[in-house]
Phi, psi and omega in degrees: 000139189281146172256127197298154173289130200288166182279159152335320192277277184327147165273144153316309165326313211279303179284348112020274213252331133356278195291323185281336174284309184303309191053054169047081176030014173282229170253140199286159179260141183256132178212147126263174191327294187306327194286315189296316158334272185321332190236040189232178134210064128240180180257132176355252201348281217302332183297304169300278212287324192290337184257019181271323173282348182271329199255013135296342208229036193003052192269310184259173151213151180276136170278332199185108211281320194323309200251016176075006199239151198244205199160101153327113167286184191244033105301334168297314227287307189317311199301288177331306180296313231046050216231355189229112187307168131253041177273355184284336200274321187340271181321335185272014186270000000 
């Protein structure tokens, strides 16, 4: 499956943390910023604000806000699927 073309707002990071929560369309992964860290190569700091801006823009949702842990929403879940244009994403910044 071709990988979307990112929103304006978005980063290379951003479909990042994205695809990986999708875990190439198997069963999705629930993660927090450290976990996603490890299995990045990127950093904690920046991973929190970027996946604090994925779930303003309800790309993300919280699994368990308490623990910090995140989950694709379904609209991310769509978006990945091509099932959500991104030009729908444009307009939410």
């Amino acid at each position: 499956m071709p990988r979307p073309e990112l929103a304006e707002w978005m980063t290379p990071m951003d479909r990042d943390i994205l695809e990986l929560l999708w875990n190439d369309g198997r069963r999705e992964l629930i993660l927090n910023p450290g976990t996603i860290e490890a299995n990045t190569d990127w950093k904690r700091q920046s991973i929190r604000q970027h996946i604090l801006k994925l779930r303003e823009h309800g790309l993300v949702e919280y699994y368990d806000e308490d623990r910090a842990l995140y989950q694709l929403s379904e609209r991310g879940r769509a978006w990945l699927e091509g099932d959500v244009p991104t030009g729908a994403l444009e307009g939410d910044d």
